[in-house]
C-alpha positions, 0 to 999 in steps of 0.5 A, spaced: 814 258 180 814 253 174 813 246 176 819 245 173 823 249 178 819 247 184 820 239 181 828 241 180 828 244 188 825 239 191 830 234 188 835 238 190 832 238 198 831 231 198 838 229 195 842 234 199 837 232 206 839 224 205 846 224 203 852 223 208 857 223 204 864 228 207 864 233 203 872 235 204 876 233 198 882 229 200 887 232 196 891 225 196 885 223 191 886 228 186 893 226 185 893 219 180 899 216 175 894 216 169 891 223 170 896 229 166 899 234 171 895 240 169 888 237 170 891 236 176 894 243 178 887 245 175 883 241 180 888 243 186 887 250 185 879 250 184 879 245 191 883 250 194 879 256 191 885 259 189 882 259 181 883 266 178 875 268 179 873 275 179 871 274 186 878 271 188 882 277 184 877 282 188 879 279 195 886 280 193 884 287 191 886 286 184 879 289 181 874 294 184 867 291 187 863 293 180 868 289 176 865 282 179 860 281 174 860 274 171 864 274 164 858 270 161 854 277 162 848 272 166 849 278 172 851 274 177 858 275 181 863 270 178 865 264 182 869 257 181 861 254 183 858 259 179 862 258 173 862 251 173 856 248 175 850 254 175 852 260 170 847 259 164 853 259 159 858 256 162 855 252 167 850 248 161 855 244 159 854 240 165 846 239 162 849 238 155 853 233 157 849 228 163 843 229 158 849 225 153 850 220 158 843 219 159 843 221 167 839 225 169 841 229 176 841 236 180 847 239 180 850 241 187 850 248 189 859 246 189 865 244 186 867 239 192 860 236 193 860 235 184 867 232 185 864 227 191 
């Protein structure tokens, strides 16, 4: 394993282990006057897990199992946390833009623990 991978795991392991923070979105705090109603409805459905990812519309039983590959072709299964936060297309655009701000972090394994 690259030294990099092996820093960026421990990172990981180290902020997870020390952390006390509640992981539940309280869904009263998505619902603010300043932000638009979409962003909000966006945030609720990707809380809930009802966003309308590959794995989502398999568990519906709208595609077939081999239909669940992720859009970005990264040969991973598309979920919100995949697709926001870890898929090497899409996801990246977290990096881009803490690396902008000048912050440098792991990325949770999870929407919920980002949002917190």
């Amino acid at each position: 394993m690259e030294v990099g991978n092996i820093f960026r795991v421990y990172s990981y392991n180290f902020l997870n282990a020390n952390s006390s923070v509640d992981l539940v979105v309280h869904v009263s705090s998505l619902w603010h006057k300043d932000v638009p109603l979409k962003v909000v409805l966006f945030a609720w459905r990707l809380f809930r897990d009802r966003l309308s990812t590959k794995d989502n519309l398999f568990r519906r039983q709208v595609i077939d199992f081999d239909a669940q590959a992720c859009v970005g072709e990264c040969g991973e299964m598309e979920t919100s946390s995949h697709l926001l936060l870890h898929c090497d297309i899409f996801g990246s655009v977290w990096y881009f833009i803490l690396r902008w701000l000048g912050i440098y972090s792991v990325m949770p394994y999870d929407v919920s623990s980002h949002f917190i």
